[in-house]
N, C-alpha and C positions, 0 to 999 in steps of 0.2 A: 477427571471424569469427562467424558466426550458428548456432544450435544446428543447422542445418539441414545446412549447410558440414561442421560439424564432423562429424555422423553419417555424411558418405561418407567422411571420410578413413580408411585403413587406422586399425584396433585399437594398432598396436605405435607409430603416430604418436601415438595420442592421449596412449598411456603415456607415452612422449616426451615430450609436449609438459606433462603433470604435473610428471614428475619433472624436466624445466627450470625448469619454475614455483616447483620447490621449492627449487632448487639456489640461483635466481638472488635467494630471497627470502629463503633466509641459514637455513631451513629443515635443511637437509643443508649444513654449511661444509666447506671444503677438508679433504681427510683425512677428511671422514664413509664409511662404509661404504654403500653403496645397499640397498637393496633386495634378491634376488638371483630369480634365474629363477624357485625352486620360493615363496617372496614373492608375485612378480606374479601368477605363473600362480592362485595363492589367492587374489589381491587382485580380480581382474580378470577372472578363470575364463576363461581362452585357455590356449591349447598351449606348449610350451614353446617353439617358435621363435618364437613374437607375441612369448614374455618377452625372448628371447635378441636381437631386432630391435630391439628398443626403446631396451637396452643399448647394442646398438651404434651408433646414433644419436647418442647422447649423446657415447658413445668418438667416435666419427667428427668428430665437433663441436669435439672436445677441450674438454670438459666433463669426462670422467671417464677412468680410466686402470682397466685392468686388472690384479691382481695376482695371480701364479698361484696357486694352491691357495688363496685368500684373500677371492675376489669382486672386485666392482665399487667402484672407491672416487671420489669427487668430487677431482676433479685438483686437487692443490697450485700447480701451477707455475705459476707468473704470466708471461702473454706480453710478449712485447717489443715496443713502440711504437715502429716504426721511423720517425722523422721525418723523412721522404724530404729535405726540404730544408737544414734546417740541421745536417745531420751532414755536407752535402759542402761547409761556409761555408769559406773559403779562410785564417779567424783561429782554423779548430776546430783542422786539421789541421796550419795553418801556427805554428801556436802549438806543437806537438810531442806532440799528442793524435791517438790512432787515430779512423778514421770510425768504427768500430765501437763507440769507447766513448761517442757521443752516444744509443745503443740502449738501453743497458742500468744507466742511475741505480744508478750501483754496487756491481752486481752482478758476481760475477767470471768475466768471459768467456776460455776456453780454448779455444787451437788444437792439437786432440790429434792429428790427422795434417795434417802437411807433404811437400808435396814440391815442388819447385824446380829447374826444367830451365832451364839458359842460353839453349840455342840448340836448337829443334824448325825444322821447319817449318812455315810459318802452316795452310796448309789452303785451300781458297775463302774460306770463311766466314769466319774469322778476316782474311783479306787482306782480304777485300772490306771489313769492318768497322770494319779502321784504315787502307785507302788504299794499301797495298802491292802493289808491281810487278805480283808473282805470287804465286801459290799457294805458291813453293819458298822465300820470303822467311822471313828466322830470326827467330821470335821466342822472347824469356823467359817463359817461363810459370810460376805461384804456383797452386799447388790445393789447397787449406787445408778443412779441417772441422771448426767452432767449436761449442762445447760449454758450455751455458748450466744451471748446479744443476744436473749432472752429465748431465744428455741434451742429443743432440744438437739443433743446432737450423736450424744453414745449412752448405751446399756452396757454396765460392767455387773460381771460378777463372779469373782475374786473365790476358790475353797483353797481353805490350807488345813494341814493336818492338826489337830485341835490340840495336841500335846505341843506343837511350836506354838501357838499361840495362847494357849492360856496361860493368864496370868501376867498378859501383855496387853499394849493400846491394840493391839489388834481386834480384839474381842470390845473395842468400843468405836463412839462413832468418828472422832478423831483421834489418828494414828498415831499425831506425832512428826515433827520435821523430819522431813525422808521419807515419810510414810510405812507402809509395811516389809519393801526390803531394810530398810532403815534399823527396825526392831528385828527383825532375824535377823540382822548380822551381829546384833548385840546379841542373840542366843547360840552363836556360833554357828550359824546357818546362812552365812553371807551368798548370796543368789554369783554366780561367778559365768553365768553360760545362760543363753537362751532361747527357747523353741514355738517359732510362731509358724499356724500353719493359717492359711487366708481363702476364703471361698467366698461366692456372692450367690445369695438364694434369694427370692420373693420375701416378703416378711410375714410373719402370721398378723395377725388380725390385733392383740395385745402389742406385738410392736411399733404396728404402725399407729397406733390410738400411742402410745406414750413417746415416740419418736414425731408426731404430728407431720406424718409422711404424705405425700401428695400419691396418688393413686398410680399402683404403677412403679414407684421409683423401689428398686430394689434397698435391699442393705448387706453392708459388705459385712463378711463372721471372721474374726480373730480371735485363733486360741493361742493363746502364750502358755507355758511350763516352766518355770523359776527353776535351777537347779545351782549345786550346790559343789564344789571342786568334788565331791565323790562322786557326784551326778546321781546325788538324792533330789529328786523332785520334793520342792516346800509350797509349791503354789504352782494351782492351775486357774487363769485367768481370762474368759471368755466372754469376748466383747463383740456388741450388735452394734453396728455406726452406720448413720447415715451417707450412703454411699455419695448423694449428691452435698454431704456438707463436707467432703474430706479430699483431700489427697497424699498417698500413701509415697514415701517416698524414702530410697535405700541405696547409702552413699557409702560405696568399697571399694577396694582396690582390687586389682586382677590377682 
């Protein structure tokens, strides 16, 4: 960027883009205190909302985390590299390991709210997505919220056709080693292909109160679609993640 570029950009950008500079140069380490408004506003001679924007840029980035009565401090938490492809390998899951635990190089991931319905009705969406008659079709539904060094960090939630799963750990709150491809492949429903589509929107108001999102910071939407060597869809599994606790990443050959 040219001295030139750089003098249009907003004031509370350019602070920003310092105090990144310093963050990512080891300058300020995880746990360092920042700076704070009445700092900047000294440092920089701007108002206190240039200082207060600047901050929150960084918060928004998830670079830095907020603590009340305390200031701005350089975020501790290390994100999670989700390895799009080999967390859904069929010897991860099939061997009696969670897809979830190829995320997180052993780190301890916790499901602090469960819930587990047998039999809903699918909806459109849900039908249309696993091939079902109608709308009134039953499925089992899993709606779980996993918690990573104690904040949250993904909303899943899991519908499968309620005919593969009853009668199975699916329909309780532990699945089972392997988890739920684990059990449909023991009903001959082995997941063998699969279909994720990825978007990033603002979050509603519910996700961000249970994601404990800083204001601002979007969340990234993955839907996945389990299917089956006929390319029967067994599961559609759509997940809210926090965008500043993740990095999504997808390792193939040309």
């Amino acid at each position: 960027m040219t001295d030139q570029e750089s003098g249009r950009r907003p004031k509370y950008q350019r602070i920003a883009d310092e105090l990144r500079t310093a963050i990512q140069s080891g300058a300020f380490e995880p746990g360092d205190r920042l700076p704070g408004e009445n700092d900047l506003m000294s440092t920089y001679d701007v108002a206190r909302m240039t200082a207060r924007q600047a901050l929150s840029v960084l918060r928004n980035e998830g670079l830095a985390e907020a603590r009340k009565g305390a200031g701005v401090f350089v975020r501790t938490f290390r994100p999670l590299r989700r390895r799009g492809i080999p967390r859904l390998a069929g010897e991860h899951w099939g061997g009696g390991r969670s897809v979830w635990s190829a995320d997180i190089e052993g780190r301890a991931l916790v499901v602090d709210q469960l819930e587990v319905t047998a039999t809903v009705p699918a909806g459109p969406r849900v039908a249309r997505a696993l091939g079902l008659a109608s709308p009134e079709a039953p499925v089992c539904v899993r709606s779980r919220r996993f918690v990573l060094d104690e904040k949250p960090v993904l909303l899943s939630v899991s519908y499968l056709p309620a005919g593969l799963a009853e009668g199975t750990p699916i329909t309780e709150p532990d699945t089972g080693p392997g988890g739920t491809y684990a059990r449909l492949a023991e009903r001959d429903h082995r997941p063998v292909r699969f279909r994720e589509e990825i978007r990033c929107r603002m979050p509603t108001a519910d996700e961000a109160d249970r994601l404990a999102l800083e204001l601002g910071t979007p969340v990234i939407l993955v839907s996945r679609t389990a299917l089956t060597e006929a390319g029967v869809p067994v599961e559609l599994n759509e997940m809210t993640l926090d965008s500043a606790s993740y990095v999504l990443e997808y390792d193939f050959d040309a």
